[in-house]
C-alpha positions in Angstrom: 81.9 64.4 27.9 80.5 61.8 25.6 77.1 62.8 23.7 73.8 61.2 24.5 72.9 57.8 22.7 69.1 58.1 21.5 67.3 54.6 22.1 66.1 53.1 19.1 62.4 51.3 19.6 62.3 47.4 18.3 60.0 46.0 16.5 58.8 41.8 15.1 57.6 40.3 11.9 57.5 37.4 10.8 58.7 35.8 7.6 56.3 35.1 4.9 58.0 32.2 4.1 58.6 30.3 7.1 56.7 32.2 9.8 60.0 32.8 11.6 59.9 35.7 14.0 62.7 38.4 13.5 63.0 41.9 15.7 64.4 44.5 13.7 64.2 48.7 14.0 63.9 51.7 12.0 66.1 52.5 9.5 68.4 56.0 11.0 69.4 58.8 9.0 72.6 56.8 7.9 70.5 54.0 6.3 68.0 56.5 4.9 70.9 58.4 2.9 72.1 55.0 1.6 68.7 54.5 -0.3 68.0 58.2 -1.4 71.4 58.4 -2.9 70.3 54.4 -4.8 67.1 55.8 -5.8 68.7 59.4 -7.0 70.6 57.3 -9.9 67.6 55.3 -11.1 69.5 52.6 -11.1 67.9 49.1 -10.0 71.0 47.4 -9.1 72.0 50.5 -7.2 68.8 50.1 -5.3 68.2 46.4 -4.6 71.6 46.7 -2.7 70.7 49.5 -0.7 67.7 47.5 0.0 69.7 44.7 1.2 71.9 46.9 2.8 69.5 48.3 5.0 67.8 45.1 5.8 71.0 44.2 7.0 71.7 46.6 9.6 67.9 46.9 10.4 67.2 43.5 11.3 68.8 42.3 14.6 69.4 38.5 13.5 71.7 37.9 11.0 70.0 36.9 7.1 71.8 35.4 4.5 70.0 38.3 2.2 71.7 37.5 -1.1 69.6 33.5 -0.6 66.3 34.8 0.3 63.1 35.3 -1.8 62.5 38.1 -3.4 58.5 38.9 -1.6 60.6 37.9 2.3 63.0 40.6 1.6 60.7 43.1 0.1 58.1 42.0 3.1 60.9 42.6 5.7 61.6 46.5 4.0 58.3 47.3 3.5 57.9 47.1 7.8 61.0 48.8 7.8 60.1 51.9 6.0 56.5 51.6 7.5 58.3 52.1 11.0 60.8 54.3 10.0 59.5 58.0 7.7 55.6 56.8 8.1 53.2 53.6 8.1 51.0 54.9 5.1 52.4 55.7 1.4 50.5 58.3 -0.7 50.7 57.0 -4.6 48.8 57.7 -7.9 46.4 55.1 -9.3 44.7 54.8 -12.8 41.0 54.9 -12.5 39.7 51.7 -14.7 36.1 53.0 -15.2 37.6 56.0 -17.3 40.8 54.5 -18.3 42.0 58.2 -17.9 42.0 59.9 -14.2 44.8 59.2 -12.2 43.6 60.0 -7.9 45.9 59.8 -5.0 45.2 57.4 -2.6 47.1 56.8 0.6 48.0 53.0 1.3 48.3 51.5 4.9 51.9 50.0 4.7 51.2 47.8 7.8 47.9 46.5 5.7 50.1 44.4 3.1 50.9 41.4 2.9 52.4 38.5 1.1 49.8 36.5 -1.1 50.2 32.9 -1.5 47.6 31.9 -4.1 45.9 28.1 -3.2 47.6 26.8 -5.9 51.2 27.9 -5.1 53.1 24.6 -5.0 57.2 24.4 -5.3 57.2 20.2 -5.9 55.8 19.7 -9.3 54.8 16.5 -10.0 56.0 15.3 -13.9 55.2 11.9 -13.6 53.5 9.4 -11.3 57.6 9.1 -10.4 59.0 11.9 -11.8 59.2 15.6 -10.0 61.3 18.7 -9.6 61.4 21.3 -6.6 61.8 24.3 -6.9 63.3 27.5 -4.8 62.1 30.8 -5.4 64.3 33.8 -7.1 66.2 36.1 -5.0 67.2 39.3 -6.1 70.9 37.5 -7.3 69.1 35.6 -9.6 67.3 38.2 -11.2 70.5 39.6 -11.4 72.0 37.0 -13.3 69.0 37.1 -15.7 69.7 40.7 -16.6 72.9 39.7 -17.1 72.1 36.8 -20.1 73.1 37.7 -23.5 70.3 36.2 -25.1 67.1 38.2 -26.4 64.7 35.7 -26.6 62.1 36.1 -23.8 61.7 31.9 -24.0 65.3 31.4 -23.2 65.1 34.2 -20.2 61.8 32.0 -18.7 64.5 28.7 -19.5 67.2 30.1 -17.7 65.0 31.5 -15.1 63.7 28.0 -14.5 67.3 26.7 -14.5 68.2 28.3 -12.0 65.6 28.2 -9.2 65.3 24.4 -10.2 66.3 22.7 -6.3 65.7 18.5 -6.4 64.8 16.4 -9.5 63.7 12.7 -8.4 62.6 10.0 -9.7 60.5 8.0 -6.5 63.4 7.6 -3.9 66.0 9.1 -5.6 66.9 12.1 -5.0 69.1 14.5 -7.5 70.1 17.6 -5.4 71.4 20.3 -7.8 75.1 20.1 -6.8 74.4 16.6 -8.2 74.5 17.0 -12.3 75.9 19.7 -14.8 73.7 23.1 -16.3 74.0 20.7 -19.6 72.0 17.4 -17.5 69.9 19.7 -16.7 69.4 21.7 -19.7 68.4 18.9 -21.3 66.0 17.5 -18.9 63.2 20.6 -19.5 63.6 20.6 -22.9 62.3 16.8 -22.6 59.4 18.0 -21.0 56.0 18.1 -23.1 54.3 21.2 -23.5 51.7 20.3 -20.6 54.4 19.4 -17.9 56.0 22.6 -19.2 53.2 24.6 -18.3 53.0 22.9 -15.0 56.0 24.1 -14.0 55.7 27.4 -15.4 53.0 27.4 -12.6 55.5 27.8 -9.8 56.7 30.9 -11.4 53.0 32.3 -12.5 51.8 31.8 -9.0 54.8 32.8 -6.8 53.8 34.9 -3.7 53.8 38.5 -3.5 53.2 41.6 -2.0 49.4 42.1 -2.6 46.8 45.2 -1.9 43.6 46.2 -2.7 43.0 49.6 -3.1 39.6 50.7 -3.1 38.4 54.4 -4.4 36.0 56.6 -5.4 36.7 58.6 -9.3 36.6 62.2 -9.0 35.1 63.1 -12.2 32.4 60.1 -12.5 31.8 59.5 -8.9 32.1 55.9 -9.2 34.0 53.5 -7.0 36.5 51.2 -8.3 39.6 49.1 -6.9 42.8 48.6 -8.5 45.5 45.7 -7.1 48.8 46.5 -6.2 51.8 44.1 -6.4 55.2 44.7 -6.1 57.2 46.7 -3.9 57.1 49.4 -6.4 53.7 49.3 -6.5 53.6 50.8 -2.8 56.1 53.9 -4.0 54.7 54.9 -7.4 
């Protein structure tokens, strides 16, 4: 006599990124011992794949995970977990007034969102002519940065900017990134000036992200600050 199946509820979201709805449900205990065995060997890699692995099975259309921002995939597990062990998160926050007491505050998972600051844009403009687009970082870039042999935080931001670089064009031309070598385009940023440099270094400044104001009262001085959160690990701290 076959056991009895327990129906799973299913929820929606949609993506930060393109407003796309997706139904998904809450992680089960096989998911959940995927990321407590991740998180019991501290390591990151260990854990961004768990992450990925659970948004795979937990989301019923099928994601190209490895090719999708960083804040979508974090977004997408963040309603996962909220659905799954409990939609608020009880974390330790520095009190600034003091600069000393740490207080517990609990943090409505379902509250947070994905920020995208006014002056978020992916198409910088170079020239009047002259512009590159850019995609953001997955978690495979990020990846590949660890991965870099070079210590020199400028070359990390280079290579960082490398690799999320999409288009360059030049009015109706076009230059998608299958379209010239890591050399072409090495040395088209270093032939930026420093002030279309720091335009571009915009993109990556402003990029969206998980984003919550925490408002609460200091135990010992009785006065009420707020602290902002960002980052999934801000939410598990």
């Amino acid at each position: 006599m076959a056991l009895p199946t327990i129906a799973v509820p299913e929820y929606t979201l949609n993506l930060p990124s393109t407003g796309k709805e997706l139904k998904y449900r809450p992680f089960l205990v096989k998911e959940e011992k995927i990321l407590l065995i991740a998180m019991e060997s501290e390591d990151d890699k260990h854990i961004t794949n768990a992450i990925k692995n659970i948004i795979t099975n937990c989301v019923f259309t099928k994601l190209n995970v490895d090719e999708m921002p960083m804040f979508d995939l974090e977004y997408i597990f963040l309603r996962i977990r909220a659905k799954s062990v409990g939609e608020t998160s009880t974390i330790s926050v520095l009190a600034e007034d003091d600069g000393e007491t740490y207080v517990s505050i609990d943090v409505p998972l379902e509250e947070i969102e994905v920020d995208f600051p006014q002056d978020h844009k992916s198409d910088i403009k170079l020239t009047d002519t002259i512009g590159v687009t850019f995609s953001y970082p997955t978690y495979e870039t990020l990846d590949k940065m660890d991965k870099l042999e070079e210590d020199s935080g400028i070359e990390r931001v280079f290579a960082l900017m490398a690799a999320c670089v999409n288009q360059i064009y030049e009015g109706e031309t076009i230059h998608e990134r299958v379209d010239f070598s890591d050399k072409e385009l090495e040395d088209f940023l270093n032939s930026l000036s420093p002030a279309q440099f720091a335009d571009v270094q915009k993109f990556f400044d402003t990029m969206p992200k998980l984003t919550y104001e925490a408002k609460f009262k200091n135990p010992k001085t009785k006065k009420n600050n707020k602290v902002t959160l960002e980052g999934l690990q801000s939410f598990f701290a």
